[in-house]
TORDO-908639 format. One line per 3 residues: their letters; for each residue x, y, z of C-alpha. Coordinates in nm, 2 decimals, padded with zeros to 4 digits. Layout:
a = X Y Z ~ ... .
***
This chain:
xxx = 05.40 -02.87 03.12 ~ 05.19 -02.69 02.85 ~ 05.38 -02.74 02.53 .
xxx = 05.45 -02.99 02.25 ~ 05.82 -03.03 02.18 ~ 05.82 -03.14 01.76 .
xxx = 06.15 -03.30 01.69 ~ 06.26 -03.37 01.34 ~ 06.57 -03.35 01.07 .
xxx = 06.33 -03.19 00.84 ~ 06.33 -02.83 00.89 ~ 06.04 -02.79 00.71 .
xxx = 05.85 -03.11 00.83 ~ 05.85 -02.96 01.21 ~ 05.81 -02.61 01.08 .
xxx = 05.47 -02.77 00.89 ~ 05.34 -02.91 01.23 ~ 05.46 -02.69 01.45 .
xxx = 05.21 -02.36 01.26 ~ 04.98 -02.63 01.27 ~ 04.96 -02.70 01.61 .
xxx = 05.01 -02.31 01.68 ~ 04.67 -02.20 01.48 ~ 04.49 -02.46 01.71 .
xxx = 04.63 -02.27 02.05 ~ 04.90 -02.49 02.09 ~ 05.25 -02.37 02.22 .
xxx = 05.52 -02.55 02.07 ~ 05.91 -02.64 02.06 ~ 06.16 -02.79 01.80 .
xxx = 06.46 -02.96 01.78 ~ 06.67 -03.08 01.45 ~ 06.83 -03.38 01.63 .
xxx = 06.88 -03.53 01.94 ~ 07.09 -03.38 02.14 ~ 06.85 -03.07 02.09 .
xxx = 06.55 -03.30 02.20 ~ 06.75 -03.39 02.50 ~ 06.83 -03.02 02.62 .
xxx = 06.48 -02.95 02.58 ~ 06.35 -03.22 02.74 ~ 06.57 -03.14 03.06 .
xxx = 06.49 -02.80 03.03 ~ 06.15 -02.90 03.06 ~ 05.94 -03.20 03.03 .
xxx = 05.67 -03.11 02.72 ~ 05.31 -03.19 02.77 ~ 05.36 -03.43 02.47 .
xxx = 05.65 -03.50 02.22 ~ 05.58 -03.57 01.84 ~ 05.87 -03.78 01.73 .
xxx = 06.09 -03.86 01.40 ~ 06.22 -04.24 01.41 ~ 06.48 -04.14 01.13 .
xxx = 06.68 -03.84 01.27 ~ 06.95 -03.79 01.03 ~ 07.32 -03.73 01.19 .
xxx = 07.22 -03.76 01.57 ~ 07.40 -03.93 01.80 ~ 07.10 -04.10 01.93 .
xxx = 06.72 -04.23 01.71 ~ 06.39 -04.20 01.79 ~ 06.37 -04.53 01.94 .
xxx = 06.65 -04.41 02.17 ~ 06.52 -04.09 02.27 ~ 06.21 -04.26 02.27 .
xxx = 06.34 -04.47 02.55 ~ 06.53 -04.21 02.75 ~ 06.20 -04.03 02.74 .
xxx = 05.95 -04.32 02.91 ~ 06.26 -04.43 03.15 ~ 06.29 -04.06 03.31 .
xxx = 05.95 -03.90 03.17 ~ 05.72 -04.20 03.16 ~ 05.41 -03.97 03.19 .
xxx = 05.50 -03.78 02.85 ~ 05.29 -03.90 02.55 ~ 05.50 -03.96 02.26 .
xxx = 05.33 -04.00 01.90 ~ 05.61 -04.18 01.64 ~ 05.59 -04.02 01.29 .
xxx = 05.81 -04.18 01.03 ~ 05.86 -04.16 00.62 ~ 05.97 -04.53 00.66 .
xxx = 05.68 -04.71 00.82 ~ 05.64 -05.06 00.89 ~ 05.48 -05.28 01.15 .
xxx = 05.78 -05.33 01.30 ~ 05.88 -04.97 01.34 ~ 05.53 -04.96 01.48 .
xxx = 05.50 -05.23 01.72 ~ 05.90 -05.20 01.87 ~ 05.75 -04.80 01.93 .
xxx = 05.42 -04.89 02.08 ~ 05.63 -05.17 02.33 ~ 05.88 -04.90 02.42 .
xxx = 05.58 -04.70 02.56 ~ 05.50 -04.45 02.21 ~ 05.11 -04.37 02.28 .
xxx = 05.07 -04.40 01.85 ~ 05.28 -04.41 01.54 ~ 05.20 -04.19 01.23 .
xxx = 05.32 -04.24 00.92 ~ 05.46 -03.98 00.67 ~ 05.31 -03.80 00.43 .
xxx = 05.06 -03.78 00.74 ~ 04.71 -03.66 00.73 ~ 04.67 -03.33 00.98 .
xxx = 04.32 -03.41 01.07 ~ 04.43 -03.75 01.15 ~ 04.77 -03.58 01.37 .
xxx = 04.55 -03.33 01.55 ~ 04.27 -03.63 01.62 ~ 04.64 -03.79 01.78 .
xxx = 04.73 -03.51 01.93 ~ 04.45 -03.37 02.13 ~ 04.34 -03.79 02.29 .
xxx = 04.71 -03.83 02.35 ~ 04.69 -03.48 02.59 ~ 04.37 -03.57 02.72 .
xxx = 04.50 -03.88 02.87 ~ 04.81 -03.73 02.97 ~ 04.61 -03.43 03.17 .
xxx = 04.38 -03.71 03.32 ~ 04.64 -03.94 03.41 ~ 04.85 -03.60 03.56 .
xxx = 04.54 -03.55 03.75 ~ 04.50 -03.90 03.90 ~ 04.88 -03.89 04.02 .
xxx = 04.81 -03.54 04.16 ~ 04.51 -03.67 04.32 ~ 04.69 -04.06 04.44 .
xxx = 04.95 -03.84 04.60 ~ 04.72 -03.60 04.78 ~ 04.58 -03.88 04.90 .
xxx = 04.80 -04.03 05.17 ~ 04.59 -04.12 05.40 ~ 04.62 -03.99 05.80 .
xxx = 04.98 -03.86 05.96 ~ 04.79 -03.71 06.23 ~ 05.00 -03.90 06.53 .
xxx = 04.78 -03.83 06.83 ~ 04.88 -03.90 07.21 ~ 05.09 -03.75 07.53 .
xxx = 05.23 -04.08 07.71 ~ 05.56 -04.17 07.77 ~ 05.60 -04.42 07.53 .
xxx = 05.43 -04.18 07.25 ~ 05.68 -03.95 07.27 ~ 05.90 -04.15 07.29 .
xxx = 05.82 -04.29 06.93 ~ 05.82 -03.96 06.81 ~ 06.13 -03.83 06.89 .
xxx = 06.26 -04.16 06.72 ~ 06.01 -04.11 06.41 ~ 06.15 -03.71 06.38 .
xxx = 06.49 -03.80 06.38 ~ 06.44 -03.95 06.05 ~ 06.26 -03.76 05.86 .
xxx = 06.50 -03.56 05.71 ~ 06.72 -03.82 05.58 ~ 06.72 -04.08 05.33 .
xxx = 06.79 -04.38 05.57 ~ 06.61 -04.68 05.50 ~ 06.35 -04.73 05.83 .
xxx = 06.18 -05.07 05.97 ~ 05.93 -05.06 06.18 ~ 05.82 -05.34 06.46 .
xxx = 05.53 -05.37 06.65 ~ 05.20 -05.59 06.71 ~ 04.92 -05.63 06.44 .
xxx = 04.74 -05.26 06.50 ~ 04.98 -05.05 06.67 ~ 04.98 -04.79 06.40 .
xxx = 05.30 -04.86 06.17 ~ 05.14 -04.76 05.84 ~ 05.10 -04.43 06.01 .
xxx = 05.42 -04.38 06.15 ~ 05.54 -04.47 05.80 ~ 05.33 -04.20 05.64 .
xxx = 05.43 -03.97 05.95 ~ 05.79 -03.97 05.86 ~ 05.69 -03.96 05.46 .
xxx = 05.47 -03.63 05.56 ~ 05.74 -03.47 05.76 ~ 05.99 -03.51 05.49 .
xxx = 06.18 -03.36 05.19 ~ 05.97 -03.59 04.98 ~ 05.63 -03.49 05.10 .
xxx = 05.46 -03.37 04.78 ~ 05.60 -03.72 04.55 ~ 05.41 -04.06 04.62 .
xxx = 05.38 -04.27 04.92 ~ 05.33 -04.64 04.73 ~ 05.21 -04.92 05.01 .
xxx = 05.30 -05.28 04.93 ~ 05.09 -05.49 05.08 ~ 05.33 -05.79 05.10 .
xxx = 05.07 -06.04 05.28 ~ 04.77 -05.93 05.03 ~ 04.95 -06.00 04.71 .
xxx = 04.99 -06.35 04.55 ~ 05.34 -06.45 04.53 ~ 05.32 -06.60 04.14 .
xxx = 05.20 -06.20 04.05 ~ 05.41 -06.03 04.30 ~ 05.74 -05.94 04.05 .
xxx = 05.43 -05.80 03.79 ~ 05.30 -05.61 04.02 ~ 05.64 -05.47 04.19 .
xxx = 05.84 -05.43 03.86 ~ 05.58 -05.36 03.59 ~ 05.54 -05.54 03.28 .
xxx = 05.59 -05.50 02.90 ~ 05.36 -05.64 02.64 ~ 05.32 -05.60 02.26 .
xxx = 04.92 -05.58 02.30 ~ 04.95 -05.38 02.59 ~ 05.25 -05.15 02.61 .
xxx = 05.43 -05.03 02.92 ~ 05.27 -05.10 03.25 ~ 05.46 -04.91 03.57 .
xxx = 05.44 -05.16 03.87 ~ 05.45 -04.99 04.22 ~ 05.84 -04.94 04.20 .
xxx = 05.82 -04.69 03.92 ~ 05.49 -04.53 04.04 ~ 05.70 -04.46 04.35 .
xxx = 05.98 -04.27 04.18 ~ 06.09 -03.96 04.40 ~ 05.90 -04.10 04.68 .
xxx = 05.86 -04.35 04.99 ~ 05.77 -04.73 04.85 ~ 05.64 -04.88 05.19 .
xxx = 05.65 -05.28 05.20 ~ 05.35 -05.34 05.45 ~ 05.45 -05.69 05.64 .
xxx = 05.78 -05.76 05.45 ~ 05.82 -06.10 05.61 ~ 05.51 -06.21 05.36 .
xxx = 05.74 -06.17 05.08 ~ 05.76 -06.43 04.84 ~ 06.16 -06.57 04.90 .
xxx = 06.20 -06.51 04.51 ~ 06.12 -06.17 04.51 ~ 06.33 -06.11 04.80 .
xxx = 06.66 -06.12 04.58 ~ 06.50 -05.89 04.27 ~ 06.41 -05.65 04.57 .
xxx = 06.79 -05.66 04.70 ~ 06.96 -05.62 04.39 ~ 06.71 -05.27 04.37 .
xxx = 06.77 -05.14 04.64 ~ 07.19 -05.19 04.55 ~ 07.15 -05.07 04.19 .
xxx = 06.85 -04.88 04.21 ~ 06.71 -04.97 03.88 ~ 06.56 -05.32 03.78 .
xxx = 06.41 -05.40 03.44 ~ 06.01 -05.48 03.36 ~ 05.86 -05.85 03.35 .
xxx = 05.89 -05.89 02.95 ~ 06.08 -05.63 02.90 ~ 06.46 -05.59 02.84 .
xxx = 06.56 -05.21 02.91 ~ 06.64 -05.09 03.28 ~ 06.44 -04.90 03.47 .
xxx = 06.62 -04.63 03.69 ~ 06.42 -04.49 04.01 ~ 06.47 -04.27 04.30 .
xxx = 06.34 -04.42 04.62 ~ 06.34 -04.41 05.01 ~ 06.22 -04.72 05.12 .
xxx = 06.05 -04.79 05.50 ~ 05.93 -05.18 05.59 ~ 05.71 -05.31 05.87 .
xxx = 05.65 -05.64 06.03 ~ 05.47 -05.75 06.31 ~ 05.68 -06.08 06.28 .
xxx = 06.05 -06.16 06.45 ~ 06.23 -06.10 06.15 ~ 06.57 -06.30 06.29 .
xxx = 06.34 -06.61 06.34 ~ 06.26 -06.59 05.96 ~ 06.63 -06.55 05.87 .
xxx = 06.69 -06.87 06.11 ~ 06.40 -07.06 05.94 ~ 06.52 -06.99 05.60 .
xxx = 06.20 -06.76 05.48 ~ 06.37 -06.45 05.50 ~ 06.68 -06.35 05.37 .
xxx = 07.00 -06.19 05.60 ~ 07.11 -05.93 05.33 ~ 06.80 -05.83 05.22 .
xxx = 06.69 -05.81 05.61 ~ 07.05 -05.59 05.70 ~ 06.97 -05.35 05.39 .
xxx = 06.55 -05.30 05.49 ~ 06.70 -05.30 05.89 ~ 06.92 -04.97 05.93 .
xxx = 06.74 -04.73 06.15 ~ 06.47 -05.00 06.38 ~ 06.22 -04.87 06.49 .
xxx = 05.94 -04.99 06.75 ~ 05.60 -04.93 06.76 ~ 05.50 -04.98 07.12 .
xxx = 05.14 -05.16 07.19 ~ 04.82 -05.01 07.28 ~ 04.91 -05.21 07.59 .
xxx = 05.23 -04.97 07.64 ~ 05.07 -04.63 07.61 ~ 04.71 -04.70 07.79 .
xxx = 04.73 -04.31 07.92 ~ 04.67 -04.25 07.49 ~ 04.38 -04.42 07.52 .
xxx = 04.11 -04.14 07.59 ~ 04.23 -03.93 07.32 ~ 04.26 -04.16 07.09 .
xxx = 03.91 -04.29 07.16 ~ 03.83 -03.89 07.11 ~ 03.99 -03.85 06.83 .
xxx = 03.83 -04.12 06.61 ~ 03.48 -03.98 06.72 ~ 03.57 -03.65 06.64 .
xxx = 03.67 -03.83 06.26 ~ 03.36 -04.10 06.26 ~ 03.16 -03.75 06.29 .
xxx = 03.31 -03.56 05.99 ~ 03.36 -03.87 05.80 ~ 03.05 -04.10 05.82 .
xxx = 02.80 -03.85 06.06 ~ 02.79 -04.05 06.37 ~ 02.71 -03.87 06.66 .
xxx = 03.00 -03.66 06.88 ~ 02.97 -03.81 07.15 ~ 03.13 -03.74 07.52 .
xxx = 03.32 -04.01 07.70 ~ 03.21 -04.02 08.04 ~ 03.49 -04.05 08.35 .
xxx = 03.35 -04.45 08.41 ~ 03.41 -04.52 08.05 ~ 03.76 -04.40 07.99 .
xxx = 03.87 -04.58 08.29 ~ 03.70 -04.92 08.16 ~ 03.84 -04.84 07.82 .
xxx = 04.23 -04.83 07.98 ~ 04.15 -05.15 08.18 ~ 04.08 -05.32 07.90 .
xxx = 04.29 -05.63 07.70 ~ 04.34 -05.46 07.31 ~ 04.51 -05.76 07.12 .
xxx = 04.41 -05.55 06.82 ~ 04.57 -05.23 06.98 ~ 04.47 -04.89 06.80 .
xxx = 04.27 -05.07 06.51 ~ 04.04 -05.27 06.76 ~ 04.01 -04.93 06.96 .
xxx = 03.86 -04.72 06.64 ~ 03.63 -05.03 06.57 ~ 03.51 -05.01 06.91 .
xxx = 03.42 -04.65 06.91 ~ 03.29 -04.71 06.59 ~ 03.07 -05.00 06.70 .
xxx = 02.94 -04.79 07.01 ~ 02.87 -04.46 06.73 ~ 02.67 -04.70 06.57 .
xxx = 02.51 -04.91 06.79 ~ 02.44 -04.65 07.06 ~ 02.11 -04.48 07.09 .
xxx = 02.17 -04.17 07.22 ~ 02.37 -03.83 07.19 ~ 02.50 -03.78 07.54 .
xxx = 02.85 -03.94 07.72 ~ 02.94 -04.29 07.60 ~ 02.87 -04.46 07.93 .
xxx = 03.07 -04.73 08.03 ~ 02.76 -05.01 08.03 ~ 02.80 -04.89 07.66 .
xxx = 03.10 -05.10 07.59 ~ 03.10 -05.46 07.47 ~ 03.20 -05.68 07.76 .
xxx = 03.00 -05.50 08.02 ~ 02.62 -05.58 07.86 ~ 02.53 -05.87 08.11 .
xxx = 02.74 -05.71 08.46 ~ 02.43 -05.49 08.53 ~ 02.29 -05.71 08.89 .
xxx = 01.98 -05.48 08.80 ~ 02.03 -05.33 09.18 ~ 02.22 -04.97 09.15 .
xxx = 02.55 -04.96 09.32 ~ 02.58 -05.38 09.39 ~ 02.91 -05.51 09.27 .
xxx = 02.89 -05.85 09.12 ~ 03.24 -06.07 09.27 ~ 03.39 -06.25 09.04 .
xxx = 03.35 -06.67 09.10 ~ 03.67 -06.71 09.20 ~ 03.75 -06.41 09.47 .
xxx = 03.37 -06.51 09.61 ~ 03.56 -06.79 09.74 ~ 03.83 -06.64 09.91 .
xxx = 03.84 -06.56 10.27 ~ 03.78 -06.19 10.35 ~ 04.12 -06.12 10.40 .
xxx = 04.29 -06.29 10.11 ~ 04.00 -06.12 09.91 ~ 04.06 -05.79 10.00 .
xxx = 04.43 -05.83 09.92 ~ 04.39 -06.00 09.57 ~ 04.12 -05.71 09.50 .
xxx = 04.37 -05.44 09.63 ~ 04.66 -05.64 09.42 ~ 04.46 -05.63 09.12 .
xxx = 04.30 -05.30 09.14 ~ 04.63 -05.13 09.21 ~ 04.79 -05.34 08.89 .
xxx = 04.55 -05.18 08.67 ~ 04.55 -04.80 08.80 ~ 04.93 -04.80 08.75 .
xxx = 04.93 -04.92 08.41 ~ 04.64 -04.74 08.33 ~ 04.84 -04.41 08.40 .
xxx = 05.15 -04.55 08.25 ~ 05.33 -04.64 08.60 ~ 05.33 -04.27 08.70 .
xxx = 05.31 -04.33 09.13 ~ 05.23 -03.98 09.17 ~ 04.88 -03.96 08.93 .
xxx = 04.83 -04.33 09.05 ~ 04.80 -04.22 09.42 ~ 04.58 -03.90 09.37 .
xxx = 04.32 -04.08 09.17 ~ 04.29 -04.36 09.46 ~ 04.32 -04.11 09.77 .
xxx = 04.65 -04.21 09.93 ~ 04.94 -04.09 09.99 ~ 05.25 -04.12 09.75 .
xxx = 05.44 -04.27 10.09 ~ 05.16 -04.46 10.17 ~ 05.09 -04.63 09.81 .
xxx = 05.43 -04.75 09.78 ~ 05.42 -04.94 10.10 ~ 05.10 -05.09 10.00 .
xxx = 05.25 -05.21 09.67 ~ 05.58 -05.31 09.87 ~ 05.32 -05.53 10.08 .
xxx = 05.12 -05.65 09.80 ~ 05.43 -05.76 09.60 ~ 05.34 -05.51 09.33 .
xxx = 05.69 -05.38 09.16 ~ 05.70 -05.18 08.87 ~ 05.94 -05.22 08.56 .
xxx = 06.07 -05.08 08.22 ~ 05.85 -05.17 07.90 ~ 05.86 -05.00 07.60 .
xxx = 05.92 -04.64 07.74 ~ 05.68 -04.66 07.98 ~ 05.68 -04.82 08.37 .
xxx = 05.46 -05.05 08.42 ~ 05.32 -05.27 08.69 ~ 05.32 -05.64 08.78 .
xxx = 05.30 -05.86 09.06 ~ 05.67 -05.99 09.23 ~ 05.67 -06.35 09.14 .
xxx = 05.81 -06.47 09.48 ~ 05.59 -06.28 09.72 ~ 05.26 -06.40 09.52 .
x = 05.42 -06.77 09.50 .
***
């Protein structure tokens, strides 16, 4: 957009401005009525639109085209001049979104002082969109494990489409990012990806901050539905959604327009829309905080985001990855992870999944007081197991009361539980890493009452309830 579209009944009126506008390096359009001003404006959107109020034999006013303009253009400044100026002209112009009314015979130092702070703020407001899309935060997936690729081959089969998308999965998991992984990969990369955070917003300012507002003092305010025209709006925890809202948000996603708090016009927008929750969504319906429709309209392609639990062979990589980012990001040291401190790191309980893993390795960058390999006496949890005698192990209270035989099998029962899930139930890595046979391991997990099972894409271990009974 580098021109200013001038329309006006008055030939000579747009003529006037328009070799105005030209001596000061402008590039400029005109139109004699409205349907003119509409071709142009589909054409091209203008960089800004100087406007008639009173266009003689049109099919449409200024107020009208004024409104067509904000509802599909909302980022063109319009300036209102009129030969009939009241306040009212003035104020229904400035409340349909008009960025200043001028009034006829009009002063050109006064227009041009218009002119140039009206496309100032339209170059800077073009810049911050430009610069709010660019940034759209990580869609770098990273990991190799069953379950991993499994989510992707589920996240790539719908990129390309417009389908609606919820995603499931514990607090942490990663569903922002598989939301911004499908937004990156698809036909509407380069328009906005608008995050609702449905939990962070109070519900009495939720519809204001969704829908937008209009005001007489302060104009047209896009909420997060209209900022997220062409794009992916993304409602972050939808079961947090205020029960009220829930409706407004139905009847969008049927019509696909709504209209602003305060204001009376509608509001049309283009939208794909992807929803997460960490919450059983069908309990909600049941307890009356969540509504069916709303829930079969957001639920059309499901899609789960397994656990840090379910993909522990990720977990090196990932731990790699966020030191390699913690390095080019904040300057902490890149650091190696040595062989003791992966394993520890896959044995581990991570309630907070992926997130409590990046604040880990974060904590560690921080904290730790050296360059070389993360060891694994680095790690939270492991500060006080040091006996202070190199190579002792340190029995736990309750297998130093066992006999030596009962002992030996709950350590072999519990050491075997956590190699299998560590490499994602995979027999064959399992028994090179401890030195046996793959014949001879399953026996010993037959004998031990160790089975493994389907979870989440991934086979993992646990002990047979009747044999340890």
């Amino acid at each position: 957009m580098s021109d200013i579209l001038i329309v006006d009944d008055e030939r000579d009126i747009r003529e006037l401005i328009s070799d105005i506008l030209k001596d000061e390096g402008f590039a400029t359009r005109l139109a004699g009525n409205s349907d003119e001003a509409m071709s142009a404006i589909n054409t091209e959107a203008p960089a800004l639109m100087i406007l008639d109020i009173w266009l003689k034999d049109s099919r449409m006013d200024g107020i009208d085209i004024l409104k067509s303009v904000k509802r599909d253009n909302p980022d063109v400044p319009v300036v209102i001049i009129s030969g009939h100026g009241n306040i009212e002209i003035a104020v229904a112009a400035i409340k349909q979104g008009a960025y200043d009314f001028i009034e006829k015979p009009f002063n050109i130092d006064q227009l041009l002082v218009v002119i140039r702070r009206a496309m100032e703020t339209s170059r800077l407001r073009r810049e911050n969109q430009s610069l709010r899309r660019q940034d759209t935060g990580p869609t770098q997936m990273i990991g190799s494990s069953t379950a991993y690729k499994g989510l992707i081959s589920h996240l790539d089969k719908v990129t390309k489409s417009n389908g609606r998308v919820m995603l499931t999965g514990p607090a942490g998991s990663g569903k922002e990012l598989a939301a911004r992984y499908i937004h990156a990969n698809s036909n509407r990369a380069s328009a906005p990806f608008i995050t609702v955070n449905c939990a962070g917003v109070a519900p009495d300012r939720m519809e204001e901050v969704l829908f937008g507002r209009e005001s007489v003092a302060r104009g047209v305010e896009p909420g997060l539905l209209e900022q997220a025209h062409g794009g992916v709006i993304y409602f972050d925890e939808v079961a947090d959604m205020p029960l009220g809202t829930q409706s407004k948000i139905l009847r969008v996603l049927v019509d696909q327009q709504f209209t602003r708090v305060g204001g009376n016009d509608k509001v049309r927008v283009d939208l794909r829309v992807i929803s997460s929750t960490n919450r059983d969504l069908e309990q909600a319906i049941a307890a009356e905080t969540f509504r069916q429709e709303l829930f079969h309209r957001l639920n059309v392609v499901p899609i789960a985001v397994p656990s840090l639990e379910d993909r522990r062979e990720d977990i090196p990589v990932l731990a790699a990855h966020f030191i390699e980012d913690f390095n080019s990001s904040q300057g902490l040291p890149k650091r190696e992870i040595s062989d003791e401190a992966q394993a520890l790191l896959q044995t581990m309980v991570w309630p907070g999944n992926v997130r409590q893993l990046k604040n880990l390795i974060e904590r560690v960058l921080i904290l730790g007081d050296g360059t070389g390999p993360i060891e694994a006496r680095e790690l939270p949890g492991t500060e006080d197991t040091d006996s202070g005698e190199e190579g002792r192990v340190v029995l736990s209270g309750a297998l130093a009361t066992l006999p030596l035989r009962e002992a030996r099998e709950a350590f072999e029962r519990e050491y075997l539980l956590t190699q299998i899930n560590r490499f994602g139930g995979n027999i064959s890595r399992t028994a090179n890493f401890v030195g046996m046979e793959r014949s001879a391991l399953h026996r010993k997990l037959k004998s031990l009452g160790v089975v493994t099972s389907a979870k989440a894409g991934a086979r993992v271990a646990h002990v047979d309830d009747e044999v340890q009974d």
